[in-house]
N, C-alpha and C positions, 0 to 999 in steps of 0.2 A: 504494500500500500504506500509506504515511504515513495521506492520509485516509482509509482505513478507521479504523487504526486511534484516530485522532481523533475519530471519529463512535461509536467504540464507547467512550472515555473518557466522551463529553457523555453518550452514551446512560445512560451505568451512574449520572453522577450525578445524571443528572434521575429515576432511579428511586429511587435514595437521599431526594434533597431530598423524592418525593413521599410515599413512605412516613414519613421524621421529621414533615413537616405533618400527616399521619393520626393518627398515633399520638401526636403533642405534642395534636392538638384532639382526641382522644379518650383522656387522659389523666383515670381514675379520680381522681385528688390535686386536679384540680380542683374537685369536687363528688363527689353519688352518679350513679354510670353502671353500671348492671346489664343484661345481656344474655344472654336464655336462647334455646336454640333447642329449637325444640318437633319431640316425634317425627316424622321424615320420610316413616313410611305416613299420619301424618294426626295430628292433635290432636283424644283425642278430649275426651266430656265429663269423662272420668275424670283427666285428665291437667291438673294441675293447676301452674302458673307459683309461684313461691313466691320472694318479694322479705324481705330484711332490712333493713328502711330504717332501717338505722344506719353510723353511717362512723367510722372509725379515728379517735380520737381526739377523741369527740365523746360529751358525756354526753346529749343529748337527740334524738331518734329523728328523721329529716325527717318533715314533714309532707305530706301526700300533695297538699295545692293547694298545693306549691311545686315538684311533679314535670311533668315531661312522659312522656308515653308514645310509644313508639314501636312498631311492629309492620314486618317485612321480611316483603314476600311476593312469588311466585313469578309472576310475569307470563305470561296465559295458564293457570296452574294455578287461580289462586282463581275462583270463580263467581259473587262478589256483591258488592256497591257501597259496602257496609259488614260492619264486623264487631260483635259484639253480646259485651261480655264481661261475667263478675262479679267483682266483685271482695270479697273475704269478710277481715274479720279475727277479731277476742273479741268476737263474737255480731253485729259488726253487718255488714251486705250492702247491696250496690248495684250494679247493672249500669248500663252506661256505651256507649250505638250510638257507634261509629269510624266517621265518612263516611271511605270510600276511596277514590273514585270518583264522578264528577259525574253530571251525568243524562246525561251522551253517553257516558259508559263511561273517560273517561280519569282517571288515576290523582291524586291530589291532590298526591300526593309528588313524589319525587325517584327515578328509576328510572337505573340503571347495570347493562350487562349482566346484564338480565332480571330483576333482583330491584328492586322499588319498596319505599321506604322512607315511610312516613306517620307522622307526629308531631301528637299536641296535648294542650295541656294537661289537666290534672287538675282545673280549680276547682271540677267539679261536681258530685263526689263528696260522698254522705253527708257532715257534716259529724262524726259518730263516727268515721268511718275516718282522719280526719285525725290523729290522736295516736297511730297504731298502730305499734309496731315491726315488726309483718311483717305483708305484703299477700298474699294469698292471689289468684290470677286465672285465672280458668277461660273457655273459649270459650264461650257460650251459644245457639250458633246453632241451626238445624232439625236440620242435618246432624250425627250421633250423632260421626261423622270430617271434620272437617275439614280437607280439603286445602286447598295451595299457600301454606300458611302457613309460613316460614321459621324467625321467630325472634321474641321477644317483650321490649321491652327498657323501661326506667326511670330515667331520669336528671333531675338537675337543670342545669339552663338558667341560663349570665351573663349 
């Protein structure tokens, strides 16, 4: 009975330690880290991501090639190898192809129960869109809804 209860002390703190490592490296005060999740029947074109790329305490807006992007999708729900988005601010536009998948179909990212995470950078965006205080980002693909897409995120990288 002792080591149970033993095994349930280590257990509870190594859930603690993992969760303070999650949420110390995913700590907003470090940078800008923004994360939205996009409707659950599908993303359509109408539905539109809307970033403030400003941060507390900070008189000048980030600029969009110092961003990474990120996109969470649903393993098995998405249907294609990349994703196709636009990204809109004060008058100017740019879409930007996300590979997500190689030519054998396996995911680029990092996948943890069922959801795959893809990330990359931003440098090749219009070069107008870089002084924008908010980024405007819509899905641009064939499909009017876009399924298996989880969540749609923007952060800056140490």
């Amino acid at each position: 009975m002792n080591s149970s209860i033993l095994l349930q002390k280590i257990a509870g703190a190594s859930v603690i330690t993992i969760c303070l490592f999650f949420f110390a490296s995913c700590d907003p005060n470090n940078g800008y880290y923004q994360f939205y999740d996009v409707p659950s029947q599908g993303w359509s074109w109408d539905d539109s991501v809307v970033f403030v790329l400003s941060t507390k305490g900070q008189d000048e807006a980030i600029q969009t090639n110092d961003l990474d992007i990120s996109v969470r999708i649903i393993d098995g729900q998405y249907a294609y190898q990349n994703l196709i988005l636009l990204f809109s601010g004060d008058g100017a536009k740019d879409t930007l192809r996300m590979p997500l998948q190689d030519s054998k179909g396996q995911w680029l990212g990092s996948c943890t129960a069922g959801v795959c995470e893809i990330t990359m950078k931003l440098e090749s965006l219009n070069p107008t869109l870089h002084d924008e205080d908010t980024l405007v980002v819509q899905q641009w693909s064939r499909d009017a809804s876009l399924k298996g897409v989880l969540s749609l995120g923007l952060f800056t990288s140490k």
